[in-house]
C-alpha positions as CSV (number, residue, x, y, z in Angstrom):
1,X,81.3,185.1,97.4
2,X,82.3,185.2,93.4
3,X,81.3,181.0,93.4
4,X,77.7,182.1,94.6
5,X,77.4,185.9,92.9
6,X,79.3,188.6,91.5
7,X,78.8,191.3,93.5
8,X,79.5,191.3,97.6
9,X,77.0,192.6,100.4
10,X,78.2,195.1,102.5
11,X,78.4,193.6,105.7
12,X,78.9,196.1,108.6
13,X,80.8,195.1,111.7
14,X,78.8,195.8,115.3
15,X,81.1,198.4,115.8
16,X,79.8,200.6,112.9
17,X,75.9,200.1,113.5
18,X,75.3,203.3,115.2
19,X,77.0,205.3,113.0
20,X,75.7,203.2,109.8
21,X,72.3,204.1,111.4
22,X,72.9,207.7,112.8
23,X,69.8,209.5,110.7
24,X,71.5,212.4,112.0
25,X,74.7,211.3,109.9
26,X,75.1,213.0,106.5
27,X,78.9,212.7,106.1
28,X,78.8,210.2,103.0
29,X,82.6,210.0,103.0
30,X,82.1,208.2,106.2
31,X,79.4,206.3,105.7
32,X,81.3,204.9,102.4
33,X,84.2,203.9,104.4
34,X,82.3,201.8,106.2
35,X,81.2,200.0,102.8
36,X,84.3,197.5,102.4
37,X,84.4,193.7,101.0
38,X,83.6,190.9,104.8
39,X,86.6,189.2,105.2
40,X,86.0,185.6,104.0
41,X,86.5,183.8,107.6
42,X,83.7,185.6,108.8
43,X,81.5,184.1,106.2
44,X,80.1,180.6,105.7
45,X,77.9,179.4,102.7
46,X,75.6,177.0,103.0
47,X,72.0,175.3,101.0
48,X,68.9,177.0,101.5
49,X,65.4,176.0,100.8
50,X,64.4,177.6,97.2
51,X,61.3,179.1,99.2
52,X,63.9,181.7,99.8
53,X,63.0,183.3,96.5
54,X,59.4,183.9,97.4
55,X,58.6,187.2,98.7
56,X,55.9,185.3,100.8
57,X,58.2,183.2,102.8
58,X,59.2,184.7,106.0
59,X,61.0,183.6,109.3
60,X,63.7,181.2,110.7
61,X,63.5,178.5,107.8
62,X,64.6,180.8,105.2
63,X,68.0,180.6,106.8
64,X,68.2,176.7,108.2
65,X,70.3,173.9,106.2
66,X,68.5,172.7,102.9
67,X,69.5,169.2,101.8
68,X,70.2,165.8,103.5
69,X,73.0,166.2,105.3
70,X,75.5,169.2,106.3
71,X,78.2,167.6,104.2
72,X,76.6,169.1,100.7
């Protein structure tokens, strides 16, 4: 990520999303170790359409290739 910004999403596996979303859940010491950097393998970067910085741009194009071809 440091190319693209300086600070990293959290990025919860599937295996934590019921406990990540337990409302009944107030252990923060658990919840935080949850909250660790995505390995970089698991992660691909790619162009996006600069619409992606208006809040009035919703749906599956905010996320499909941007540019002319997927060798940028």
């Amino acid at each position: 990520m440091a190319p693209i910004h300086d600070r990293m999403p959290v990025i919860l596996q599937p295996a934590d999303f019921d406990v990540w979303l337990d409302p009944q859940n107030h252990d923060s010491e658990s919840l935080r170790s949850l909250m660790h950097p995505c390995a970089a393998e698991l992660m691909t970067a790619y162009p996006v359409s600069p619409a992606i910085n208006r809040s009035s741009v919703d749906g599956p194009t905010c996320i499909e290739w941007f540019g002319n071809s997927a060798e940028n």
